[in-house]
C-alpha positions as CSV (number, residue, x, y, z in Angstrom):
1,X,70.9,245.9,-16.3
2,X,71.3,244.2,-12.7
3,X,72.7,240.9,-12.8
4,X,70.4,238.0,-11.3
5,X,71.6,236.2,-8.1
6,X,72.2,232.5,-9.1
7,X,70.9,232.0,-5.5
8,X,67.9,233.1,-5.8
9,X,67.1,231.7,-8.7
10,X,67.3,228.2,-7.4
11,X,65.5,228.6,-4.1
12,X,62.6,230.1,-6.4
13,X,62.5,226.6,-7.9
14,X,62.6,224.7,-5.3
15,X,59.8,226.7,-4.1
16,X,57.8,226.3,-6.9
17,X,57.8,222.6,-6.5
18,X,57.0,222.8,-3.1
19,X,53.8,224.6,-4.1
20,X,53.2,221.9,-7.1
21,X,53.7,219.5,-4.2
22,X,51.5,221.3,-1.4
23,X,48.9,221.7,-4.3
24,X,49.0,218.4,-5.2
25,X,48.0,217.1,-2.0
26,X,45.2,219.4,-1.8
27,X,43.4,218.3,-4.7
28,X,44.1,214.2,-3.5
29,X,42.7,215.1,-0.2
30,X,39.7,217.3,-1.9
31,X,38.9,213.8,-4.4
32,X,39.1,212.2,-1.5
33,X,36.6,213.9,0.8
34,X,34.6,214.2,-2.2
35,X,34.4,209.8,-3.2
36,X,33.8,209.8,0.6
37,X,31.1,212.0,0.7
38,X,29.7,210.6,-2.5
39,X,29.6,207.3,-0.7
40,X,27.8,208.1,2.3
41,X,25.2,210.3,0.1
42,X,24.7,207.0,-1.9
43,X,24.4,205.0,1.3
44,X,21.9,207.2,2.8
45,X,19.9,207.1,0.0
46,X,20.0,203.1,-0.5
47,X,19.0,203.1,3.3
48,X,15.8,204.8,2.7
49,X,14.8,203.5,-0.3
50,X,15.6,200.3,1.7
51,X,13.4,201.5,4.4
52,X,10.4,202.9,2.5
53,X,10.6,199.2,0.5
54,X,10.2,197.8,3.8
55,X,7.6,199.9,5.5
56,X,5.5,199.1,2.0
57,X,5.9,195.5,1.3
58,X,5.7,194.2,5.0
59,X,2.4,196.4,5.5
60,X,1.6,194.1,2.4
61,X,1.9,191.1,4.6
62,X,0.2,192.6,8.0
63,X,-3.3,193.4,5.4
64,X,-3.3,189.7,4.4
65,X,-5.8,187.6,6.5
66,X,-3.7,185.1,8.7
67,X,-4.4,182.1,6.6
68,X,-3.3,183.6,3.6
69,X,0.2,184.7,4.8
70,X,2.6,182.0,3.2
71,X,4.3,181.5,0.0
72,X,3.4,180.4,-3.0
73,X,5.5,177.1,-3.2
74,X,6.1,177.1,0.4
75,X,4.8,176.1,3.9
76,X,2.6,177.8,5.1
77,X,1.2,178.4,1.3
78,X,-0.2,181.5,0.5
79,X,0.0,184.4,-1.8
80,X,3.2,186.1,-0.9
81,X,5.9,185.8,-3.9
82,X,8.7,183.7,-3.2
83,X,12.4,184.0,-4.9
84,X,10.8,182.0,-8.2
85,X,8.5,185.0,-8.8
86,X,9.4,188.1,-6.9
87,X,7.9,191.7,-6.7
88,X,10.1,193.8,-8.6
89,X,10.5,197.7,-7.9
90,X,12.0,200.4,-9.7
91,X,13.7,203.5,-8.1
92,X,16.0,205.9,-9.3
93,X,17.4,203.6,-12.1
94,X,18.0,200.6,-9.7
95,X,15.8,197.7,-10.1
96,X,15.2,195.9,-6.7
97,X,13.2,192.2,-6.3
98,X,10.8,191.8,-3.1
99,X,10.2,188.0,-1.8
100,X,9.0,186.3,1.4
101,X,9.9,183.2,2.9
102,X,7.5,182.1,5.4
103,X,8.5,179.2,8.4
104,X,5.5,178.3,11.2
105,X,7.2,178.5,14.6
106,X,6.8,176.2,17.5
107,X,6.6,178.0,20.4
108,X,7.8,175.9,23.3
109,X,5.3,177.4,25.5
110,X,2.6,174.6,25.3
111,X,5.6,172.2,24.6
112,X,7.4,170.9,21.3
113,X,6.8,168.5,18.4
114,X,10.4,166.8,19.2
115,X,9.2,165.9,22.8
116,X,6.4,164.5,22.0
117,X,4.7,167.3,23.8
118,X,2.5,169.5,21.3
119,X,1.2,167.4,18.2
120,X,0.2,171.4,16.9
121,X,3.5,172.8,16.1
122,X,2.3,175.5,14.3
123,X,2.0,178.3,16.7
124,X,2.1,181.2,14.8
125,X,4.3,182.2,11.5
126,X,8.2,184.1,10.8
127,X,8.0,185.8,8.0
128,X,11.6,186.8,6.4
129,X,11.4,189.8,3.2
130,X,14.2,189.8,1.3
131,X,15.2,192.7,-0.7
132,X,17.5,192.0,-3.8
133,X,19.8,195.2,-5.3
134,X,19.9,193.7,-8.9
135,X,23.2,196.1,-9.6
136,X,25.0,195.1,-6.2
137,X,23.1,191.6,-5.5
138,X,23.4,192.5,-1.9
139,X,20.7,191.5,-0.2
140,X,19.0,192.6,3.1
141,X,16.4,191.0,5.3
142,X,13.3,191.9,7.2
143,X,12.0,189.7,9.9
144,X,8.3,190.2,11.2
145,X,6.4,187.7,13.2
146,X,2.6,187.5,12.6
147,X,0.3,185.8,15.4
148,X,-3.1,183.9,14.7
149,X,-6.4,185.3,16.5
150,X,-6.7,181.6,17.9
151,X,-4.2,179.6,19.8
152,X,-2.9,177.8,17.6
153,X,-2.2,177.6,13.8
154,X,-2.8,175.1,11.2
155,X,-3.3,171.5,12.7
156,X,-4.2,169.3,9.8
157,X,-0.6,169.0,9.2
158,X,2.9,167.3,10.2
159,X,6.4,168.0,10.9
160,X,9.5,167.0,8.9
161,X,13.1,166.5,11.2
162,X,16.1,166.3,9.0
163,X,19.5,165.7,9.7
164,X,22.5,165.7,7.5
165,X,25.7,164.2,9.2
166,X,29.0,163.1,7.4
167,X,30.7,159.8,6.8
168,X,31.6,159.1,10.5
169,X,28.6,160.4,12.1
170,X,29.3,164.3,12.8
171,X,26.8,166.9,11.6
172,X,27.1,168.7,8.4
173,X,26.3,172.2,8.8
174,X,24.4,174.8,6.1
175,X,23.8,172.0,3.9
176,X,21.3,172.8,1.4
177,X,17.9,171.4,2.0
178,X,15.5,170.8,-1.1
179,X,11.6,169.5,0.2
180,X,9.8,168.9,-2.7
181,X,6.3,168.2,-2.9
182,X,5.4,165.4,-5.3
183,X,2.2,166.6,-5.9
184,X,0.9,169.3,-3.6
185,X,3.1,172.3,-5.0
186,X,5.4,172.6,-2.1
187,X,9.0,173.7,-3.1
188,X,11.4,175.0,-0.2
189,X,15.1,175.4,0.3
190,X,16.8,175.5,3.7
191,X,20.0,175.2,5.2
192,X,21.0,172.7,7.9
193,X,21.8,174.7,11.3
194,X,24.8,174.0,13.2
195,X,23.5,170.8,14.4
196,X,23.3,169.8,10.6
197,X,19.5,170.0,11.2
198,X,16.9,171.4,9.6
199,X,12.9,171.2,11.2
200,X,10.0,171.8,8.9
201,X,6.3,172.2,10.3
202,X,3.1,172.7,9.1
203,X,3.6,170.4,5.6
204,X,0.4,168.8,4.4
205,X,0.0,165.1,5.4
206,X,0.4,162.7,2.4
207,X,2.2,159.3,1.6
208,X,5.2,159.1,-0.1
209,X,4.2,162.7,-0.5
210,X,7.7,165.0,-0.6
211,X,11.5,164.3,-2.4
212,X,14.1,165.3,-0.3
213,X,17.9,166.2,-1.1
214,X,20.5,167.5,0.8
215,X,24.2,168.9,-0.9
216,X,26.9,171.4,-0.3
217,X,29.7,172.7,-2.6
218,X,31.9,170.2,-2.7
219,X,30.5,167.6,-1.2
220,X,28.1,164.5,-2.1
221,X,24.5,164.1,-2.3
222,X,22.0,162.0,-0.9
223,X,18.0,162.0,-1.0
224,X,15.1,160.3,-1.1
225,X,13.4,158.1,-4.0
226,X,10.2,157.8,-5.1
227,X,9.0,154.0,-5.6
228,X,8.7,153.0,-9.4
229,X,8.6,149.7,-11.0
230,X,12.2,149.7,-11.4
231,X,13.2,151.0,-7.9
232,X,10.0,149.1,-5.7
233,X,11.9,149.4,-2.0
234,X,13.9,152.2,-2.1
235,X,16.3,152.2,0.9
236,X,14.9,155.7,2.0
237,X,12.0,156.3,-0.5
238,X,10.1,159.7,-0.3
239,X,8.9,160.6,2.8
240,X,5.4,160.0,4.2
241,X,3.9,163.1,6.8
242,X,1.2,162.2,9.2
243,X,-1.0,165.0,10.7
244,X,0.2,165.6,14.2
245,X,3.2,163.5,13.8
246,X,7.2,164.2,13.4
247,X,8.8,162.2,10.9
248,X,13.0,161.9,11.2
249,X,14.8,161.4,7.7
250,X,18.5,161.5,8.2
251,X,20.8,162.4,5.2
252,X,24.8,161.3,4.4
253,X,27.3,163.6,2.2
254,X,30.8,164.3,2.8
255,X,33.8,165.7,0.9
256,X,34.1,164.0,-2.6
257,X,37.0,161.9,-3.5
258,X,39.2,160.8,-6.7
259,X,39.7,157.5,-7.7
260,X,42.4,157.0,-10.8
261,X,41.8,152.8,-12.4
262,X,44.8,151.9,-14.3
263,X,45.0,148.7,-16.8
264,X,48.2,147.4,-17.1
265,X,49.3,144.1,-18.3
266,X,51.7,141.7,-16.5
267,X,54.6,143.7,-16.8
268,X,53.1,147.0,-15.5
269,X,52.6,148.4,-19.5
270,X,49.4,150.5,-20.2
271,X,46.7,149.3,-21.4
272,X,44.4,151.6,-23.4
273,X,40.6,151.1,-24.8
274,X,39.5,149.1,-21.7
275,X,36.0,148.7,-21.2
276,X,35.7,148.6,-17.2
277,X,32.6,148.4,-14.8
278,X,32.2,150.5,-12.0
279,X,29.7,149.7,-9.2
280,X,29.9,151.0,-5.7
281,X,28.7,149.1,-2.5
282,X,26.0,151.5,-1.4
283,X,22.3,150.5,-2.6
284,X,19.7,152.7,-3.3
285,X,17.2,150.0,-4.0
286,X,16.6,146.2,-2.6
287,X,15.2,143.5,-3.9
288,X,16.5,143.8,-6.4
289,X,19.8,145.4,-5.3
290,X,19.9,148.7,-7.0
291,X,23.5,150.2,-6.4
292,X,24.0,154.2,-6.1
293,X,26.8,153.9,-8.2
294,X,27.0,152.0,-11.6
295,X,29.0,152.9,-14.9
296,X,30.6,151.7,-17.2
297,X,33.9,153.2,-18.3
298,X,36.7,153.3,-21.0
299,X,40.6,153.4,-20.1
300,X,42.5,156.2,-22.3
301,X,43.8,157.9,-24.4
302,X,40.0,158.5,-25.7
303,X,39.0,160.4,-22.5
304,X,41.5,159.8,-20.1
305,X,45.7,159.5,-20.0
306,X,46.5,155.9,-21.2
307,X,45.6,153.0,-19.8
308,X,43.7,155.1,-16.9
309,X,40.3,156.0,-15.9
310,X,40.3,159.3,-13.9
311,X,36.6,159.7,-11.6
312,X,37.3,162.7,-10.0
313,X,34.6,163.9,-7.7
314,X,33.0,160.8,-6.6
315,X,31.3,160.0,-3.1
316,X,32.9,158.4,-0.9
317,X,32.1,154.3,-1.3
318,X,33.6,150.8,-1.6
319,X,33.9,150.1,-5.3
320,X,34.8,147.1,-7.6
321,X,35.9,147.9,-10.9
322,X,35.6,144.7,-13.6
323,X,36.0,143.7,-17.4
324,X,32.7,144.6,-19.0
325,X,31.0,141.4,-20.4
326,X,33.1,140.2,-23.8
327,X,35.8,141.5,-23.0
328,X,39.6,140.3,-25.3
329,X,41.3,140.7,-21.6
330,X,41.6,138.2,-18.4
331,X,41.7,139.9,-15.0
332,X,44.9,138.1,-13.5
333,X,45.0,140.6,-10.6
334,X,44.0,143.4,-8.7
335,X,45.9,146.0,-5.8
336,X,44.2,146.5,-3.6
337,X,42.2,143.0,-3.7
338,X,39.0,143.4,-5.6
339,X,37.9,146.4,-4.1
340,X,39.1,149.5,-2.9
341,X,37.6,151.4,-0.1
342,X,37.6,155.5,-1.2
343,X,37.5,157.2,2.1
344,X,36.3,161.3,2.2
345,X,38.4,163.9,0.5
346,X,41.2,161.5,-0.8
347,X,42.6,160.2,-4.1
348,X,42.9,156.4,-4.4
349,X,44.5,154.2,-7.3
350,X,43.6,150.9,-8.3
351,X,45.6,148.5,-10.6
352,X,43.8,145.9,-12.7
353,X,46.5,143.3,-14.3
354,X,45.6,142.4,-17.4
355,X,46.5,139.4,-20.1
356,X,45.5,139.0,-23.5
357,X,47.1,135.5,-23.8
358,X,45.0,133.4,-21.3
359,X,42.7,130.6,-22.5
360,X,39.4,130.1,-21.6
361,X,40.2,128.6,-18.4
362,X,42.0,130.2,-16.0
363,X,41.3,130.5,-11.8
364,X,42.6,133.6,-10.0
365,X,43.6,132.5,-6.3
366,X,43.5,135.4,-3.6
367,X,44.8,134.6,0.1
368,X,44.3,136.2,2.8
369,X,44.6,136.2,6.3
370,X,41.4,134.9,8.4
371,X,41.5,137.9,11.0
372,X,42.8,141.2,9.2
373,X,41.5,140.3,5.6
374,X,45.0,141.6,4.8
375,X,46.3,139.9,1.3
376,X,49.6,137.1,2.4
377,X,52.3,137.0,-0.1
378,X,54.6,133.8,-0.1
379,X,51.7,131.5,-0.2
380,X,52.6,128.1,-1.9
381,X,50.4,127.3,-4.0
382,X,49.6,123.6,-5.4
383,X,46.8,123.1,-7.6
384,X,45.7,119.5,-8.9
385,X,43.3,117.8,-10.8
386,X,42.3,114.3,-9.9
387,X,41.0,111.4,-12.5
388,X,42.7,109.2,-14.8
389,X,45.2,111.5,-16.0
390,X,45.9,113.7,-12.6
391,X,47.8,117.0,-13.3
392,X,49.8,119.5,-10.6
393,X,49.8,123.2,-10.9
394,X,52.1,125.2,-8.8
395,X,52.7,128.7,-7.7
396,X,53.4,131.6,-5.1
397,X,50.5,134.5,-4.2
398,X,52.2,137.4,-5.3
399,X,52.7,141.1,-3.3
400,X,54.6,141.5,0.3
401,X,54.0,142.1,3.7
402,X,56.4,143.2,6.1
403,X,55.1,141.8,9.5
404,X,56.3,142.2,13.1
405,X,55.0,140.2,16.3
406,X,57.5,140.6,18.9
407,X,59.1,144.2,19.8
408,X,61.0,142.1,22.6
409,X,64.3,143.3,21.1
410,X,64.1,146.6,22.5
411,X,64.8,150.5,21.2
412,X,67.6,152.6,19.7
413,X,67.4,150.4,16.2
414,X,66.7,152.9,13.2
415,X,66.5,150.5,10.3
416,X,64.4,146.9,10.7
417,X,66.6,144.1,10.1
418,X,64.9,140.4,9.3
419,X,68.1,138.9,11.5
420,X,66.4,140.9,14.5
421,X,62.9,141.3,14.1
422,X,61.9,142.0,17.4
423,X,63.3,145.3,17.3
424,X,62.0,149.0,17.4
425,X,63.2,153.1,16.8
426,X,61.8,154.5,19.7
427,X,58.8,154.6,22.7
428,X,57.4,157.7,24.3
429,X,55.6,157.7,27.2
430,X,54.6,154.3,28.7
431,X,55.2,152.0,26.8
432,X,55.5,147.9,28.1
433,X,56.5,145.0,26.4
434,X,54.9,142.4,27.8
435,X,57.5,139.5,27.9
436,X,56.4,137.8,31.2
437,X,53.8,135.8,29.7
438,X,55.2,134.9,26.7
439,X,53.1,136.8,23.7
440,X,55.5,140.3,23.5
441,X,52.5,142.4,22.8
442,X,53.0,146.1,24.1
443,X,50.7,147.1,26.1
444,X,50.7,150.7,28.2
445,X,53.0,150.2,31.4
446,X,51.1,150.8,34.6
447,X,52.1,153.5,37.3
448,X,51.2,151.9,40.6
449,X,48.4,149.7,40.3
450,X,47.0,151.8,37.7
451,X,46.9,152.4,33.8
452,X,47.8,156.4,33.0
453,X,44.6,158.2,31.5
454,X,44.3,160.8,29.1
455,X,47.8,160.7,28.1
456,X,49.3,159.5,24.7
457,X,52.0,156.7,24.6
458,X,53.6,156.0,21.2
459,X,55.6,153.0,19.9
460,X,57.7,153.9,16.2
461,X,59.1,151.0,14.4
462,X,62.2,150.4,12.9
463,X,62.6,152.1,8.8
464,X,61.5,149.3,6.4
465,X,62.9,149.2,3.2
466,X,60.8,147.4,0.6
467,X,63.8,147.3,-1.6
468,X,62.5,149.9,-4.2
469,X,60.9,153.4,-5.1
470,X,58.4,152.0,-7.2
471,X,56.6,150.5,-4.3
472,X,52.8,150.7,-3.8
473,X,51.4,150.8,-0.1
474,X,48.2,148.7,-0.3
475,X,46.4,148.3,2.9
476,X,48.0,148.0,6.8
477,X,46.3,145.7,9.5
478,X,47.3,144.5,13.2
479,X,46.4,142.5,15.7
480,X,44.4,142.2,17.6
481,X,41.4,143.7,16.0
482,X,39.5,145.0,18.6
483,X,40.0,146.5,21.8
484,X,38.9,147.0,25.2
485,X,36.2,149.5,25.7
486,X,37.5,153.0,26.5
487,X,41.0,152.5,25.0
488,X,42.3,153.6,21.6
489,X,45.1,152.4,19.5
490,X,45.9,153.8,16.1
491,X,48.3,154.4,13.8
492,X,50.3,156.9,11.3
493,X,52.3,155.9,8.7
494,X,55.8,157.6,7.1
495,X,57.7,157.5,4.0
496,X,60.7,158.5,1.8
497,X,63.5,157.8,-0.4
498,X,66.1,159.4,1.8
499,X,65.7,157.1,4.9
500,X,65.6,160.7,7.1
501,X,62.4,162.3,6.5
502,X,59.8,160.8,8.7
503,X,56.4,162.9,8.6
504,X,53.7,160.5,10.1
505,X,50.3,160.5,8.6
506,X,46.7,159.0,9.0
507,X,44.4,157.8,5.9
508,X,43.7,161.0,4.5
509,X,47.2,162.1,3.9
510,X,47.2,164.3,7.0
511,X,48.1,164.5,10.6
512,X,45.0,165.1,11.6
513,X,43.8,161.6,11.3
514,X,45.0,157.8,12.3
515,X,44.4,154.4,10.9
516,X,41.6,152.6,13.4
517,X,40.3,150.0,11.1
518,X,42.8,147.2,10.4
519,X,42.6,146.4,6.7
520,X,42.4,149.9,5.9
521,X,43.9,151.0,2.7
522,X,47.0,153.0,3.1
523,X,46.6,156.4,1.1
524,X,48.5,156.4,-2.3
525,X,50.7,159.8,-0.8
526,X,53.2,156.8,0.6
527,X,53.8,155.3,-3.2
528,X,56.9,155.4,-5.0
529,X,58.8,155.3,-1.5
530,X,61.1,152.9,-0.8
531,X,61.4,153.7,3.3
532,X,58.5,152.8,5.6
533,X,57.8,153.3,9.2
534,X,54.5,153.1,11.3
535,X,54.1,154.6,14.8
536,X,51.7,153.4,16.9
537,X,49.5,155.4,19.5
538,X,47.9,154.2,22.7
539,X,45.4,155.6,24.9
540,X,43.1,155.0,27.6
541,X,39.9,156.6,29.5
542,X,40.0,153.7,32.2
543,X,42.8,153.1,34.6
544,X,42.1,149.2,34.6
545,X,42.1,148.7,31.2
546,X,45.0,149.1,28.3
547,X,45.1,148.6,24.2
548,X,47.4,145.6,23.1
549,X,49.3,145.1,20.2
550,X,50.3,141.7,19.1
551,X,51.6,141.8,15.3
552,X,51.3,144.7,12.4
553,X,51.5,144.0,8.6
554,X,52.0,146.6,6.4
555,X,51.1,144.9,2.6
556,X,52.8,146.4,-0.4
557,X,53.6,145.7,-4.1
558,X,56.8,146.2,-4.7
559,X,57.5,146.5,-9.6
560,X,54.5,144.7,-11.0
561,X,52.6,142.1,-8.5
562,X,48.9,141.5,-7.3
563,X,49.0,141.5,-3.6
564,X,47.9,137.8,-2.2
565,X,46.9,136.5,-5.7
566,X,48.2,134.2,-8.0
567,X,46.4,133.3,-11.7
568,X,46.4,130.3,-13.1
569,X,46.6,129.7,-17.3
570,X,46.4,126.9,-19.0
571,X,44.2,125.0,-18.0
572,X,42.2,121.9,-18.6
573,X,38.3,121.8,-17.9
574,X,37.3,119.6,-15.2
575,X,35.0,117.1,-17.3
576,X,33.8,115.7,-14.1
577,X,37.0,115.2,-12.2
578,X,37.2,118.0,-9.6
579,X,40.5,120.0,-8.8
580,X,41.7,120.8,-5.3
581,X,43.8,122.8,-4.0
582,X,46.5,123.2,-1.2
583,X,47.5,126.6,0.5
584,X,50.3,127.0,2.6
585,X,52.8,129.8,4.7
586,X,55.2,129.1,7.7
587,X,53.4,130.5,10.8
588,X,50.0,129.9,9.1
589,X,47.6,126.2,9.4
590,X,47.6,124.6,5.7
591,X,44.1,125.0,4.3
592,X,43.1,122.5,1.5
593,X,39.9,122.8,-0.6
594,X,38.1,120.2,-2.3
595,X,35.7,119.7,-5.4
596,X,37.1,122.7,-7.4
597,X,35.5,122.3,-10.7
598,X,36.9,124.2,-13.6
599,X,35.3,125.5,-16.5
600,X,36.0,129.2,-17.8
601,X,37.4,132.0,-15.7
602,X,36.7,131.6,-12.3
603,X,38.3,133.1,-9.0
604,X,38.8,131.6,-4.8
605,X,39.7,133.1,-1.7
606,X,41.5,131.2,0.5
607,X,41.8,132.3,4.3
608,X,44.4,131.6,5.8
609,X,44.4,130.9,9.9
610,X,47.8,131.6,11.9
């Protein structure tokens, strides 16, 4: 018997595996071409079921007399199905759903609504088919256009113009639209074009006669109101159309916002089970003021961490949180001062102080200054009741401010020291300190006779240590607080623990944005930092004309003090002898106020002039 070659064994292995492999990639390659083929084949077919849908359901709407070629909850009404009640079709086991939606066009031929040029709008009609694939939910449109024998369309009717802009004035685009008839059966949705407009013609005439709303993921909600016995002058009640007239209705939503309330007592300790009221600035109702925003809330652990209330997802809006009615607890302070101003797409905090010990009455004293608003910590305080047995109260406004009114001092210093205050980190571009008439403001230097345009200049202050990392930012302001037409200053804070890390930001915690409003809150991503610097950016369009800074004041809280405020305890009722009180801070004129008259819990502002 002939002894096998060890050789040749071995390449016939090998070869078999190369045929395993070989064969392997056949039948990959074979799947392959088959899913591939499978998938076309299914395309093609959805395509002409698609088409003969098509060619059916729009020679539906070409057999329909003109008048009768609308919606029924739209406008132009009319007997086509809309997305509430579609046509529904069944082919090859897929279930498909047939609507229409139906807009009059204005064709700018014979001039436009807008201009004031064609009070018939309603030229002829666009009508969209939809086709819905239940199993894939993909849906594909059909446009047709159908033209009136006449020369015009409907005319006993109007034209709505809606616009939906954000908080600063910019248009919101594909905001969903809602027009709602209140009692003619109209029911659209549309979507707000770029322009964050949306133009409706052909609705029936009426007063007071459709809601509108307008929202987008994410973002807040505003509408229209109808007027009721408890809401009789709506700010924008429900809009009136008038037949050959365009009424304008502008709408405002922007990214939401969070706002976190904390109750704490004197020393910065939760405070849980506190009953707090909630009511935001904007109205939706006068006379009486009917606010948009209005609820009353609990502090945690119930709902919420302890001693917090969490709103998440709230509009953007100036609110002022307070003690329900009856409440065991004394409001002694607040950061920021009363209110706090939630700005789009940002997370705010504000502190209520708390005490459980105060009597009955008690006067909370916030100061501020008379320009900025900003709170003024330092403030003496001397309160004192006249009569037959005269008493004196004293105390100090509590948070800080670190100010700077004279940059005099020059560059090149990293850290702010109070033994030279008139110093600075560094200036790009150009930069002037004006120290030839006296008031060290820095201004933009001139080249020539002439201001640079369209170039930035920046000014970044000295690192400010507020002596701990617990420290709360609460608002920044500046001096002056307006400027000259066609110039810009504004500002961008930084923070850290480190004294090295300096990324500037604006009021929403980014880049992208810059303090322009002085009084401003400064966003809670600087808290907890012990460094602070601001850098200042100046600007103008005109060659004559250049932004001026005179002083900026950054306010914080540094452990467990209300900004500008001080509370009194203790003390007695007036009984018809009045208290006054005296206010005073170097650099500032003493204010005094007179006929004070105490009885219960009661709260003053006092401005303070420099």
């Amino acid at each position: 018997m002939p002894v096998r070659n060890k050789k040749n064994f071995g390449f016939t292995l090998i070869e078999l595996l190369v045929t395993i492999g070989v064969f392997s990639m056949l039948v990959v390659a074979f799947i392959s071409v088959a899913a591939a083929l499978s998938r076309s084949v299914k395309a093609a077919r959805e395509k002409t079921v698609l088409s003969s849908l098509a060619s059916q359901y729009l020679e539906i709407v070409r057999n329909l007399p003109y008048s009768q070629v609308g919606t029924v909850h739209g406008v132009p009404a009319g007997s086509l199905p809309d997305f509430a009640a579609p046509y529904v079709a069944t082919i090859n086991g897929t279930t498909y759903q047939i609507y229409y939606e139906v807009t009059w066009v204005d064709d700018p031929a014979d001039g436009t609504a807008l201009a004031g040029t064609d009070s018939v709008p309603t030229d002829y009609k666009q009508v969209k088919m939809d086709i819905l694939n239940t199993t894939t939910s993909q849906v594909t449109n059909f446009v047709t256009t159908v033209v009136p024998q006449g020369l015009e369309g409907a005319n006993n009717s109007g034209t709505l113009w809606i616009k939906v802009l954000n908080a600063v004035g910019q248009p919101v685009p594909d905001a969903q639209i809602s027009i709602v008839g209140v009692s003619n059966g109209v029911n659209l949705m549309a979507k707000s074009d770029s322009t964050g407009q949306w133009i409706q013609y052909g609705l029936p005439p009426g007063v007071n006669a459709y809601h509108i709303a307008a929202a987008k993921a994410g973002y807040s909600t505003d509408q229209t109101y109808p007027i009721t016995a408890l809401n009789p002058n709506p700010v924008n009640p429900d809009v009136t159309i008038n037949v050959g007239q365009v009424t304008q209705d502008t709408f405002a939503i922007d990214l939401l916002s969070n706002l976190s309330i904390r109750t704490v007592d004197q020393y910065c300790n939760a405070i849980s089970g506190v009953p707090v009221n909630v009511v935001g600035a904007k109205l939706i109702g006068t006379s009486p003021n009917i606010p948009k925003f209005s609820q009353m809330f609990t502090s945690g652990p119930a709902a919420y961490p302890p001693g917090q209330i969490n709103l998440n997802n709230i509009e953007w809006d100036t609110y002022t949180p307070s003690l329900a009615s009856g409440s065991i607890y004394t409001l002694v302070g607040t950061s920021p001062v009363q209110d706090i101003n939630v700005l789009p797409n940002t997370s705010e905090t504000f502190t209520m102080y708390l005490s459980t010990t105060s009597t009955t009455n008690t006067l909370l004293v916030i100061v501020k200054d008379a320009s900025s608003g900003a709170p003024l910590e330092g403030v003496s305080l001397e309160l004192i009741k006249g009569g037959s047995l005269p008493q004196d109260y004293f105390g100090t406004s509590g948070g800080s401010v670190w100010a700077q009114t004279d940059w005099s001092g020059g560059s090149g210093f990293a850290d702010w020291n109070p033994a030279l205050p008139s110093t600075y980190y560094a200036a790009v571009g150009n930069i002037y300190v004006n120290t030839s008439n006296g008031s060290n403001d820095v201004e933009l230097a001139k080249v020539g006779n002439r201001y640079p345009t369209n170039a930035t200049s920046t000014l970044e202050s000295s690192a400010f240590d507020s002596g701990s990392s617990s420290t709360q930012y609460t608002t920044l302001s500046w001096q002056p607080t307006s400027q000259a037409p066609n110039t810009f200053l504004g500002f961008q804070l930084a923070s850290n623990n480190d004294d090295l890390t300096w990324n500037y930001v604006g009021p929403d915690g980014t880049a992208n944005t810059y303090y322009t409003v002085p009084g401003t809150n400064i966003n809670p991503v600087h808290n907890n930092n012990r460094y602070v610097r601001y850098k200042a950016y100046f600007e103008t369009a005109d060659n004559q004309k250049t932004p001026v800074l005179s002083s900026v004041l950054v306010n914080f809280v540094s452990g467990c003090f209300a900004p500008g405020q001080f509370f009194f305890d203790n003390l007695t009722p007036s009984s018809g002898n009045a208290y006054s009180i005296t206010a005073s801070l170097p650099g500032y004129q003493t204010q005094t106020i007179n006929g004070i008259m105490i009885g219960g819990q009661q709260t003053i502002e006092i401005l303070l002039s420099p």
